[in-house]
C-alpha positions in Angstrom: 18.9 1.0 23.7 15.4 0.6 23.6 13.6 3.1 21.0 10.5 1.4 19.5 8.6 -1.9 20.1 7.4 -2.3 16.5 8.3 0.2 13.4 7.4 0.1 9.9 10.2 1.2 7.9 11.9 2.3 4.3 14.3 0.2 3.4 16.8 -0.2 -0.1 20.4 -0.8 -0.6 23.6 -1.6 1.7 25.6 1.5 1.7 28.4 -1.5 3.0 28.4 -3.3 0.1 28.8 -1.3 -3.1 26.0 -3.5 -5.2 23.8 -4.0 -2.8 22.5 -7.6 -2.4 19.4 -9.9 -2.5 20.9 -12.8 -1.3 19.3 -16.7 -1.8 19.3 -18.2 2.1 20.6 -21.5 1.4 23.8 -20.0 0.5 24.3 -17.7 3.2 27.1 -19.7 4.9 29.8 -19.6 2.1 29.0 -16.4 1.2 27.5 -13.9 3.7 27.9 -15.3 7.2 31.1 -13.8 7.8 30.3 -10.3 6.9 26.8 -10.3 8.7 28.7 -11.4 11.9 30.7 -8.1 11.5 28.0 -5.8 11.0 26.5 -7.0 14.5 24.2 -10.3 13.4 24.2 -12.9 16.6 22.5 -15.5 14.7 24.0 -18.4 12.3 22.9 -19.1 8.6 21.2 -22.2 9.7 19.3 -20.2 12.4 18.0 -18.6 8.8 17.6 -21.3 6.5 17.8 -24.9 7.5 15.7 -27.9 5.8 16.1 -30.2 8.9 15.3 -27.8 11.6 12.9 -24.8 12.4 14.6 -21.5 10.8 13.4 -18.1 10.3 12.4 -19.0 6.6 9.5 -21.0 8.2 8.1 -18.1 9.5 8.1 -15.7 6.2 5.4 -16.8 3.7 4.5 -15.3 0.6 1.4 -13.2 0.7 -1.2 -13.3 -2.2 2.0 -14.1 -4.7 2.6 -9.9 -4.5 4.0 -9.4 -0.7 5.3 -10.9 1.8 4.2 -11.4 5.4 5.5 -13.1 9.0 4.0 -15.2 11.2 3.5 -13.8 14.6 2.2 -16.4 17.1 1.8 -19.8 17.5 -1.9 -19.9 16.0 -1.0 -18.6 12.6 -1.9 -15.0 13.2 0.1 -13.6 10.3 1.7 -10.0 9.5 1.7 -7.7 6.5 1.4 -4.2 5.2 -2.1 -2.4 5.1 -1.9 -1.9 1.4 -1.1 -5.6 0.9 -4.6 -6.3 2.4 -6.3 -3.5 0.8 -8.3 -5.5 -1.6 -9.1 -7.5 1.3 -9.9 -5.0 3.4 -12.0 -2.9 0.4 -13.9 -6.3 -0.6 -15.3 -6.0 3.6 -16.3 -2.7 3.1 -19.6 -0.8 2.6 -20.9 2.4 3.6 -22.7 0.8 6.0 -19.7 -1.4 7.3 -16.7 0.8 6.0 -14.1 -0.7 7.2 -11.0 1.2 5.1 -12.3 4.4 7.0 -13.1 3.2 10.5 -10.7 0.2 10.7 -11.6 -3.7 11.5 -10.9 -5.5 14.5 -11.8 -9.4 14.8 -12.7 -9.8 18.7 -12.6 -13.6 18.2 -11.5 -16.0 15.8 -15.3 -16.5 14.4 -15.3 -12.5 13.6 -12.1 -13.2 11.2 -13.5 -12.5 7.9 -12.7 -15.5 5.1 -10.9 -14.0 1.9 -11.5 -16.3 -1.3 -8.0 -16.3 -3.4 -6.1 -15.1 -1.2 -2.9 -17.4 -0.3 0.0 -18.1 2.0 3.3 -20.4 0.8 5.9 -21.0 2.6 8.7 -22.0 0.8 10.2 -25.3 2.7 13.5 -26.4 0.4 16.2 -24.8 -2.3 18.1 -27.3 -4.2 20.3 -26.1 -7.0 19.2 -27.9 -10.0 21.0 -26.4 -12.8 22.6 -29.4 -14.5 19.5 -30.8 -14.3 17.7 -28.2 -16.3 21.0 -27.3 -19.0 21.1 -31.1 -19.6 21.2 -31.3 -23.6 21.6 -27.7 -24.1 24.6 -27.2 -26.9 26.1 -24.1 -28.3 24.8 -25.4 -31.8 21.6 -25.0 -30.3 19.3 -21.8 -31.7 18.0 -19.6 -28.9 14.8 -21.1 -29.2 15.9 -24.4 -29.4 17.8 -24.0 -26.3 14.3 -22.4 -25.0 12.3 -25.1 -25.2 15.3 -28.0 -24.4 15.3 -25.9 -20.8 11.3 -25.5 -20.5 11.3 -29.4 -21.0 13.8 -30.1 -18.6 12.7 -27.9 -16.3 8.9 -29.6 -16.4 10.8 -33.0 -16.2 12.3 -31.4 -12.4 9.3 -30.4 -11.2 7.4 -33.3 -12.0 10.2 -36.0 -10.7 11.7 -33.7 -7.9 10.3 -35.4 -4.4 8.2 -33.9 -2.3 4.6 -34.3 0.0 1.2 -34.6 -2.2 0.4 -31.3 -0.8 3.1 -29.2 -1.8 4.5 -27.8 -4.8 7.5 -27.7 -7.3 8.5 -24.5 -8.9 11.9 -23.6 -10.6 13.5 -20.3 -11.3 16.4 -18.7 -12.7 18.8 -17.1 -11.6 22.0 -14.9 -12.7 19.7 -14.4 -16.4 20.1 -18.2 -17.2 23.4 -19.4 -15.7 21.6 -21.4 -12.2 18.8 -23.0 -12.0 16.5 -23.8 -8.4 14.4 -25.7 -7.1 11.8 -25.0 -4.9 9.1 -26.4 -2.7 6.6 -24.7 -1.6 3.6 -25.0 0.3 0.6 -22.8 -0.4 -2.7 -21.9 2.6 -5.5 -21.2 0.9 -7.6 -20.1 4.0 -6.5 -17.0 5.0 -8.8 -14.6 7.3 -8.7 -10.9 7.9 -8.1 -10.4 12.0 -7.2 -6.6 11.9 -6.7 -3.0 10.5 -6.2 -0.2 11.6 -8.3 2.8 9.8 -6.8 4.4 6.8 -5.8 7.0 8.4 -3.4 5.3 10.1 -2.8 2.7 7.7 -2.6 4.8 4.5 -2.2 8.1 6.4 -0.1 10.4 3.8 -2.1 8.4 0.7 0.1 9.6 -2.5 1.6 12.4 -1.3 3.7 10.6 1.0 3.9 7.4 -0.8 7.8 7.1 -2.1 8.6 9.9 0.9 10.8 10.4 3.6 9.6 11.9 6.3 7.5 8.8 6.5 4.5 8.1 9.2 2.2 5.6 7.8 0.7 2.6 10.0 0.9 0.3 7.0 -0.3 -3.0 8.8 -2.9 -5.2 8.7 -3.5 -8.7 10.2 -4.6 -12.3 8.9 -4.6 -15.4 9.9 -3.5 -18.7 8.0 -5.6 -21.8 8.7 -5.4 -25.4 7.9 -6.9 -28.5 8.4 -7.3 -30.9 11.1 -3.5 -32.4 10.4 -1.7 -28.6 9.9 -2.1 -29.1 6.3 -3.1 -26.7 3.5 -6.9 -26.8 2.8 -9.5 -24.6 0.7 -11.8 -22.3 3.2 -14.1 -24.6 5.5 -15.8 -23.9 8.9 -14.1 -26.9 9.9 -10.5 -25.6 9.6 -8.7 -24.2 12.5 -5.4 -22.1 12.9 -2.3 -23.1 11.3 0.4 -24.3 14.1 3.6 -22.7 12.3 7.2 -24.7 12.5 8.4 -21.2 13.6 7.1 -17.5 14.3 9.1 -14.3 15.2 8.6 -12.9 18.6 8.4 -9.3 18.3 11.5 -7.2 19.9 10.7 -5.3 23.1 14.4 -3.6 22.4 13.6 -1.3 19.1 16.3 0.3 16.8 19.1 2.9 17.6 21.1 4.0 14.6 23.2 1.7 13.3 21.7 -1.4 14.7 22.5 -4.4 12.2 18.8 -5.4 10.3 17.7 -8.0 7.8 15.1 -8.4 5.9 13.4 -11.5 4.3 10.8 -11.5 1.4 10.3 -12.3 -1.8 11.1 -9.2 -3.9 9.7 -9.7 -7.5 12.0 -7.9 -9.8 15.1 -5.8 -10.4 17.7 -5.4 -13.2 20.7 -4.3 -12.1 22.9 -5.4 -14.6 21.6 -3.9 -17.6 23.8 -2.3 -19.9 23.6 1.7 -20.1 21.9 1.9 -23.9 19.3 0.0 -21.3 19.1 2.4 -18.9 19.1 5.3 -20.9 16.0 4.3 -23.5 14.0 3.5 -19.5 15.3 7.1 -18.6 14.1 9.1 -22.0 11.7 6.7 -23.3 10.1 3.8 -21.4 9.1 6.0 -18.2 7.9 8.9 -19.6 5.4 6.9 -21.5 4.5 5.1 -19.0 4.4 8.4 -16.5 2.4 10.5 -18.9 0.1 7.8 -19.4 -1.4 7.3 -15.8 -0.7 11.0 -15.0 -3.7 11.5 -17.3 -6.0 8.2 -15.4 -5.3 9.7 -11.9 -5.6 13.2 -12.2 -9.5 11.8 -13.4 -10.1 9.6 -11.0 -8.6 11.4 -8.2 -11.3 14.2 -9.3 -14.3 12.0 -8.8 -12.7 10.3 -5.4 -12.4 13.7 -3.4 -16.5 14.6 -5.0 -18.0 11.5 -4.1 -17.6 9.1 -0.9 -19.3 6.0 -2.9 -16.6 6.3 -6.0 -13.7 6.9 -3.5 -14.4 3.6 -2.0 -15.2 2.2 -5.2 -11.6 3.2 -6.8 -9.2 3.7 -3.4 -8.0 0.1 -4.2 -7.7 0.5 -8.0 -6.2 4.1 -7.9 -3.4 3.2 -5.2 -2.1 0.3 -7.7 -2.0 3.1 -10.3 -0.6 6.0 -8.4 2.2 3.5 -6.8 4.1 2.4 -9.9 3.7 6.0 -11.3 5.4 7.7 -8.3 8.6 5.3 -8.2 8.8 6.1 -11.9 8.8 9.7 -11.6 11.2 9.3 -8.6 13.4 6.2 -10.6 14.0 8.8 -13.3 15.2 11.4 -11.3 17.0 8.9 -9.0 19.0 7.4 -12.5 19.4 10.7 -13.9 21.3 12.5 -10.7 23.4 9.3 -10.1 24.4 9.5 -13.5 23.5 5.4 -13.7 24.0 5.3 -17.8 27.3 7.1 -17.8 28.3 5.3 -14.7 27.4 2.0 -16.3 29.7 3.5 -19.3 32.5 3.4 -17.1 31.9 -0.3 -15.8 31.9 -1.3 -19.1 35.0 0.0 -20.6 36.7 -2.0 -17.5 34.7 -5.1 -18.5 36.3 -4.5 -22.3 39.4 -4.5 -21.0 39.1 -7.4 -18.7 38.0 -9.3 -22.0 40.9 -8.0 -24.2 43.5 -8.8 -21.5 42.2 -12.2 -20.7 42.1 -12.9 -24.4 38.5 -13.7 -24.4 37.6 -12.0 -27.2 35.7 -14.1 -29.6 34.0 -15.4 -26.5 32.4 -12.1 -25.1 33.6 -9.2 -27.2 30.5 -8.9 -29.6 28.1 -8.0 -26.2 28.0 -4.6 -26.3 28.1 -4.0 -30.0 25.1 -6.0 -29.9 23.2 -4.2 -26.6 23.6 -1.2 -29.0 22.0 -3.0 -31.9 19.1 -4.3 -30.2 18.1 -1.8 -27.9 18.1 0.6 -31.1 15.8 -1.8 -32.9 13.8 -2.4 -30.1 12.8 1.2 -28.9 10.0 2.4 -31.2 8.1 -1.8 -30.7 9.0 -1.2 -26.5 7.0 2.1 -26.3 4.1 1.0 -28.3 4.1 -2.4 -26.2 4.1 0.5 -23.3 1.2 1.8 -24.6 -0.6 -1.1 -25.7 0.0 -2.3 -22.1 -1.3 0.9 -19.8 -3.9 1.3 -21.9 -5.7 -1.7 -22.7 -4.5 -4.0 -20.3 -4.0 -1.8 -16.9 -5.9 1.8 -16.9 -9.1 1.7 -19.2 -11.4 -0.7 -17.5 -13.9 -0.8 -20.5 -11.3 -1.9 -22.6 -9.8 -4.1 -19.8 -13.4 -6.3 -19.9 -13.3 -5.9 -23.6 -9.9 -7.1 -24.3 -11.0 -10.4 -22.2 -13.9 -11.1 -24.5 -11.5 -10.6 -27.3 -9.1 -13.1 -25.5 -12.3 -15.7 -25.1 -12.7 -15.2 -28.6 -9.3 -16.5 -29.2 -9.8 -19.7 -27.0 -12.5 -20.7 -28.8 -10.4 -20.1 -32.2 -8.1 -21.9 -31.0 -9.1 -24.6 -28.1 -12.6 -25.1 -29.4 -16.0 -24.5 -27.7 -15.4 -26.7 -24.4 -12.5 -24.4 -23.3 -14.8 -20.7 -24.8 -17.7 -22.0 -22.2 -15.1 -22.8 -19.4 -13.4 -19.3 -19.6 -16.5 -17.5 -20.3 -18.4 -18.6 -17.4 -14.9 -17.4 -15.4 -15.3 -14.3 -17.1 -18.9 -13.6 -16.0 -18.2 -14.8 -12.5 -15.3 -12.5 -12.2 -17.0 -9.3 -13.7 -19.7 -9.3 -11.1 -17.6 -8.2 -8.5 -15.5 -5.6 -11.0 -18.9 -4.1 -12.1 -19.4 -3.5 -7.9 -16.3 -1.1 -8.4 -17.1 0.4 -11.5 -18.3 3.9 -12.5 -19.0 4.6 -16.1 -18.2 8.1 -16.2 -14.9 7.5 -14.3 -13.6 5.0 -16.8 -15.7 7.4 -20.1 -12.9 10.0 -19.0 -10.3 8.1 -18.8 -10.8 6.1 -21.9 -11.0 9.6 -23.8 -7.8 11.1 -22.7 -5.8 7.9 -22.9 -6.8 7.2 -26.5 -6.0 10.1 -27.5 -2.7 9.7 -26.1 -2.1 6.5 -27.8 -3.4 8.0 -30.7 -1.1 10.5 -30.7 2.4 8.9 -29.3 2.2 5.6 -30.8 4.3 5.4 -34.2 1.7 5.5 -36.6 3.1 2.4 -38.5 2.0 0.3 -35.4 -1.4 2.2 -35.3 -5.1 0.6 -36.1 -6.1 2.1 -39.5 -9.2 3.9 -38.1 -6.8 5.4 -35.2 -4.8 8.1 -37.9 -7.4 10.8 -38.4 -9.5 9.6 -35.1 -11.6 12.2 -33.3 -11.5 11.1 -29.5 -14.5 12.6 -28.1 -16.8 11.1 -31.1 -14.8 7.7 -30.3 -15.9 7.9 -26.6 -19.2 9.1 -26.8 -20.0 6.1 -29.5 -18.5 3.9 -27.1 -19.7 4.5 -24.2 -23.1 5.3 -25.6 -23.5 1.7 -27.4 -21.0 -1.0 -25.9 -22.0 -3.5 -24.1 -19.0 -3.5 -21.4 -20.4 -0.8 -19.1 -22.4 -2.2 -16.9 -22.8 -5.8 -15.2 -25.9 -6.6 -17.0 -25.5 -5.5 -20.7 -22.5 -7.4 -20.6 -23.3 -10.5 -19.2 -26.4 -10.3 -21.9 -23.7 -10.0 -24.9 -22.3 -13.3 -23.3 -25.2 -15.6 -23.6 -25.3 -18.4 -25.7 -23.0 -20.5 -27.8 -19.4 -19.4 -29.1 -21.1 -19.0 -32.1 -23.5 -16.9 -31.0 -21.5 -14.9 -28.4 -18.5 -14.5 -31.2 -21.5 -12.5 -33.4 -22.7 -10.2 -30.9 -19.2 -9.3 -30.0 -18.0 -8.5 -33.1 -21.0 -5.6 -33.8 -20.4 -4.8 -30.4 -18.6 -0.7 -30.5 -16.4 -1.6 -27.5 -15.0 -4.6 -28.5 -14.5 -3.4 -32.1 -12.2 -0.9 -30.6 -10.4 -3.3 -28.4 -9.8 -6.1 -31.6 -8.7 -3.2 -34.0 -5.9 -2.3 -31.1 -4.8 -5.8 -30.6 -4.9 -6.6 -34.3 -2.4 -3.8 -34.9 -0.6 -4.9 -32.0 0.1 -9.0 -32.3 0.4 -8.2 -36.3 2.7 -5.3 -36.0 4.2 -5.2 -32.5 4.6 -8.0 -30.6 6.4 -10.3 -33.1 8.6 -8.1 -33.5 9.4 -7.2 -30.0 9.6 -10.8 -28.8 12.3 -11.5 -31.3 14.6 -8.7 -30.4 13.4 -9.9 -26.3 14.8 -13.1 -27.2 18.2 -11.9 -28.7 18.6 -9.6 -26.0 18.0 -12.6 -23.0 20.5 -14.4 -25.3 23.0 -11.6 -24.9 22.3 -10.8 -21.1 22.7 -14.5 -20.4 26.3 -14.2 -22.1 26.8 -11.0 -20.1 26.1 -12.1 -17.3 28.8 -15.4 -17.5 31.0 -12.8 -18.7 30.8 -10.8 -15.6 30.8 -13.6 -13.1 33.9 -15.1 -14.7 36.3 -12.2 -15.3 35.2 -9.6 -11.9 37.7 -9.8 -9.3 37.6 -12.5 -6.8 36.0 -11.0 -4.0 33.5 -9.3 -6.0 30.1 -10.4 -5.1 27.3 -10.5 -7.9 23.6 -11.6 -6.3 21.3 -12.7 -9.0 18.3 -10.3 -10.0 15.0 -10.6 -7.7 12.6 -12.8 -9.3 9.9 -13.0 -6.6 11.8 -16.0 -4.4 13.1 -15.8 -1.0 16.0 -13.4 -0.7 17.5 -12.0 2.7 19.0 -8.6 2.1 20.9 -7.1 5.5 22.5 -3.9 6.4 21.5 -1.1 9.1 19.3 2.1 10.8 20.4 5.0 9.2 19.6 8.5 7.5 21.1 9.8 4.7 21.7 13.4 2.8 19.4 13.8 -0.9 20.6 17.2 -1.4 23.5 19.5 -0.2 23.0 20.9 3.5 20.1 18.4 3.9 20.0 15.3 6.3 17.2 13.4 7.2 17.4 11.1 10.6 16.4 7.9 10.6 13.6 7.5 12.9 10.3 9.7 13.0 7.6 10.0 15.4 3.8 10.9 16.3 5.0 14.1 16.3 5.6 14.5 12.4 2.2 13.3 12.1 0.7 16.0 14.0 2.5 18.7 11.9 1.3 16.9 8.9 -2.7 16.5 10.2 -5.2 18.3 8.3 -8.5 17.9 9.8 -11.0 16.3 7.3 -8.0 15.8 4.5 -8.3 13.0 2.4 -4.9 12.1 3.1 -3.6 13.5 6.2 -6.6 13.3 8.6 -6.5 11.5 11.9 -8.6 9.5 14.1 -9.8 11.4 17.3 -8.2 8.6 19.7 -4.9 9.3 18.1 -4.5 12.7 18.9 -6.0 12.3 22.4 -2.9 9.7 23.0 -0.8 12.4 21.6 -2.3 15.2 23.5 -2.4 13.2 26.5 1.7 11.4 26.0 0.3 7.9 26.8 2.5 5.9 24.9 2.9 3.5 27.8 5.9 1.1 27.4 6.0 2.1 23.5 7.2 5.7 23.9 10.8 6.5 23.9 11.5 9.9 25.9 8.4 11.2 25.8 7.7 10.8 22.6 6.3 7.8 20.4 8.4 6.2 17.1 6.3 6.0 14.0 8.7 4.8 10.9 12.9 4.0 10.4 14.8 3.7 7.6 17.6 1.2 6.4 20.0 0.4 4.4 18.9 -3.3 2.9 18.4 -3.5 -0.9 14.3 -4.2 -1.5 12.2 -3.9 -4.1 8.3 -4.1 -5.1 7.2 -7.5 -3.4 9.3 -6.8 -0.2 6.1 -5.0 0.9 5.3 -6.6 4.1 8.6 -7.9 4.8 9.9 -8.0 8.6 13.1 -6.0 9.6 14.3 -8.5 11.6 17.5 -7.6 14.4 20.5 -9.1 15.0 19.2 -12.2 17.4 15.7 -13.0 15.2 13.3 -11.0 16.3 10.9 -8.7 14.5 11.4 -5.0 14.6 9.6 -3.4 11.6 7.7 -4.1 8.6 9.2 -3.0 5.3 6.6 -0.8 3.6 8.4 1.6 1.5 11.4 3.1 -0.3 12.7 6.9 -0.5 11.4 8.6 -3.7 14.9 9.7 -4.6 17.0 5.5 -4.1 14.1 4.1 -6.0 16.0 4.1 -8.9 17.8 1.2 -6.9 15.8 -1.7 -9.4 18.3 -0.7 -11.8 21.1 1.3 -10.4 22.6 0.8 -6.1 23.6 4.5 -4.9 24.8 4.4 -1.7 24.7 8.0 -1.3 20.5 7.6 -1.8 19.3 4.3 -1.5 17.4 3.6 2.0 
């Protein structure tokens, strides 16, 4: 039944599979073959992953190391979310040229707009090299011990582990330390913007909608890879011409009807689904809602000065939408782990467990695990929500303390690398800050750096606290600050870095700014982090041991993926809607119609372009509408997460349907926790 030519959908967990699954490729064919064959699939695991032969995998490369994207013709035009290329799309943009209101469109290959950093890798091989890597290790061993055998071992694989001059080796682990794998990878590093679509299309629905279903957000963009004269990976020259992929995905002329079988491949970056419930109940009560509270307090600033002032909202739309993602899918994971009553529900699973290790008389081997979970997670609570703290706050949301705390870093260097290494990563530091300072608006970051310190002030346990922090008055902090430091403007601070280490080490150190930053980090690497790595360590040791335990005493049949860790998974499933709340059920497909209800002319959010609503006005969806009426968004039931962004829904023959953008506010709780009553 045709329904859509190309969709951009929601997608989470298999409501098929009780625990969801990210699944590693190469292992398709003992493992999942079988069952995708029966949920409709028409292709074959080597049709997915095969080393010898062009696969599907040859067509998915990672995007930027955050997303993923597809290749979509035979000249390396390449596919991925909007929001994926909005730094991209921001760095292009002006008020002259403003290109994340009015949209880009390349008319020829020499209008593609070049985008320093930004990377493609497509991963070419898997090869399981955990004897390799545990070679050595022995239970005698001390955790870190048996840390830095493996972290030798592993740089021994990489660095003996075949492959061509211009690729690269990277291993990972999988199941918390139990596999090991190799993989090669090969990385573009000329990668040009082709297309967007404006933001109100591409971003229509902003943060309101973000997390949402009813979902109908454009969220594409378009690049293209290129290479050198011999297809190879090359750094940006005129010279360079489009990359001929081993495989791209034709895009399905057939759309989606409910319950059509859909995969997607990506490279999701990270989940925890096997923590125990002490876990998830300190992220529940105390690891969120520091987190939440924190960058409630950022956005509800910078949001202020985006809707006042066009120049700032350009200025901050990139920044804000990183800080207003991860604080939605909080809000929503909390909610999502409270009604599904994940801790308790955990409980339950590990009861069973206990019993399973009683019966099987393995008692000495596993049964000190959850004692322990309760131990450490106990110790570890008040050192986890200062780290929180210290994390939003000087590393992530104050951007005058962000610049400071990297001269207090390059301070560091030169303590400890000497005065060749300060120069190297000061001169990186001063060619980086030129284009932050383009972005940056001192009274923005002045407000911000007010109410978060006196958060941090106020919720941090005072024992982990700077001295000067106990009876600090907020507003005379900021005002000193922002009146005398250096870090506010490109200039001043590219002034405090001239000069030897010497020299530069001085004038930081009188500097107000960085005196704030140092007394923070101070308190934090004295009083904090030690601390907190220790009980990290001990508590990897124990998930490790977890994990075995679960792997050897489930049932048979039960099948346990290993976490995301930002390689290439396929996760499948199918179209369909799903019920949040008692006499509500939301379909699975929306159209241009939901975005007419939800226009407001002139919104910040929900405006749209003139052209759109003449097509809508006038029905001329040509060969894309469906009935009259034109498909925006689906959802599904495949298990993503955060790096899935960009992914292609792929159907049950190969081709591309939809690009996974999103998950529904109330599954994204999923990172932790699979409902099938929720997850899409």
């Amino acid at each position: 039944m045709k329904l859509l030519r190309l969709l951009f959908i929601f997608l989470s967990f298999p409501i098929f599979a009780q625990q969801g699954g990210m699944w590693i490729p190469s292992l398709l064919e003992g493992m999942n073959e079988t069952e995708m064959k029966n949920l409709g699939m028409k292709m074959t695991a080597k049709d997915i992953y095969d080393v010898n032969n062009a696969s599907l995998k040859d067509a998915v490369p990672h995007f930027n190391g955050g997303c993923t994207s597809e290749v979509i013709s035979n000249q390396g035009l390449l596919l991925t979310n909007h929001h994926c290329g909005y730094s991209q799309i921001q760095s292009h943009s002006s008020l002259e040229n403003d290109y994340l209101e009015n949209g880009f469109w390349a008319m020829s290959q020499k209008e593609e707009l070049p985008n320093p950093g930004v990377t493609a890798s497509f991963m070419v091989r898997i090869e399981d090299v955990t004897n390799q890597v545990m070679n050595g290790i022995t239970e005698a061993m001390t955790e870190a011990d048996k840390q830095k055998k493996i972290e030798e071992n592993i740089a021994y694989v990489v660095q003996t582990s075949p492959k061509e001059a211009w690729q690269e080796n990277r291993v990972r682990t999988f199941y918390e330390g139990n596999q090991y794998m190799l993989f090669v990878v090969e990385t573009f590093k000329d990668v040009r913007l082709v297309g967007t679509p404006p933001s109100s299309i591409g971003k229509f629905g902003s943060d309101t909608d973000n997390w949402i279903w009813p979902r109908h957000t454009g969220d594409f963009s378009l690049f293209r890879i290129y290479a050198d004269k011999n297809n190879r990976p090359a750094e940006y020259s005129e010279d360079n011409v489009p990359y001929t992929p081993k495989h791209f995905l034709p895009i399905s002329l057939d759309g989606v009807a409910e319950n059509d079988f859909t995969m997607v491949f990506g490279y999701p970056g990270t989940t925890d689904e096997y923590l125990p419930s002490v876990a998830i109940e300190q992220v529940i009560n105390t690891i969120n809602p520091a987190r939440i509270a924190i960058r409630d307090a950022a956005l509800a600033i910078q949001d202020k000065y985006m809707r006042a002032d066009p120049q700032i909202k350009i200025q901050y739309a990139s920044k804000y939408a990183r800080i207003a993602n991860y604080w939605k899918k909080w809000k929503g994971e909390t909610l999502g782990l409270t009604k599904s009553n994940a801790a308790g529900i955990k409980e339950q699973q590990e009861k069973a467990l206990v019993e399973q290790i009683n019966a099987k008389g393995k008692q000495a081997q596993y049964g000190y695990l959850l004692p322990k979970f309760e131990q450490y997670y106990s110790q570890i609570k008040p050192y986890a929500l200062a780290r929180e703290y210290f994390l939003e706050t000087v590393v992530r949301n104050v951007e005058l303390l962000r610049m400071a705390y990297q001269t207090y870093q390059l301070k560091q260097v030169y303590e400890n690398r000497g005065a060749q290494s300060f120069e190297d990563r000061k001169n990186n530091l001063i060619e980086r800050a030129e284009s932050h300072y383009k972005n940056y608006n001192k009274q923005v970051d002045k407000e911000v750096f007010e109410a978060l310190i006196a958060l941090y002030a106020k919720e941090v346990p005072q024992e982990f606290l700077p001295a000067s922090f106990i009876n600090m008055n907020a507003q005379q902090l900021t005002d000193n600050v922002y009146t005398n430091a250096a870090f506010v403007d490109y200039a001043s601070l590219k002034k405090l870095l001239e000069g030897d280490a010497e020299t530069v080490i001085a004038k930081l150190n009188k500097d107000s700014g960085f005196k704030v930053v140092a007394e923070m980090a101070t308190a934090y690497f004295d009083k904090v982090a030690p601390k907190y790595e220790e009980l990290e360590l001990n508590i990897a040791a124990l998930e490790r041991d977890y994990m075995k335990a679960l792997l050897e005493l489930s049932p048979k049949d039960a099948r346990i993926f290993p976490n995301a860790n930002s390689t290439l998974r396929i996760t499948y499933g199918k179209v369909a809607g799903y019920s949040p709340a008692d006499a509500i059920y939301y379909e699975p497909v929306t159209h241009l119609e939901g975005v007419m209800q939800k226009y407001i002319p002139g919104d910040y959010e929900f405006d749209v372009p003139q052209k759109l609503i003449d097509l809508y006005k006038a029905k001329d969806y040509g060969q894309y509408g469906e009935n009259g009426k034109m498909p925006i968004n689906f959802i599904g039931t495949n298990h993503t997460t955060g790096g899935n962004s960009g992914s292609p829904a792929i159907d049950a023959y190969g081709n591309l349907i939809g690009l996974n953008f999103d998950r529904v506010w109330e599954g994204t709780m999923s990172d932790y926790y699979y409902d099938p009553a929720l997850s899409r």
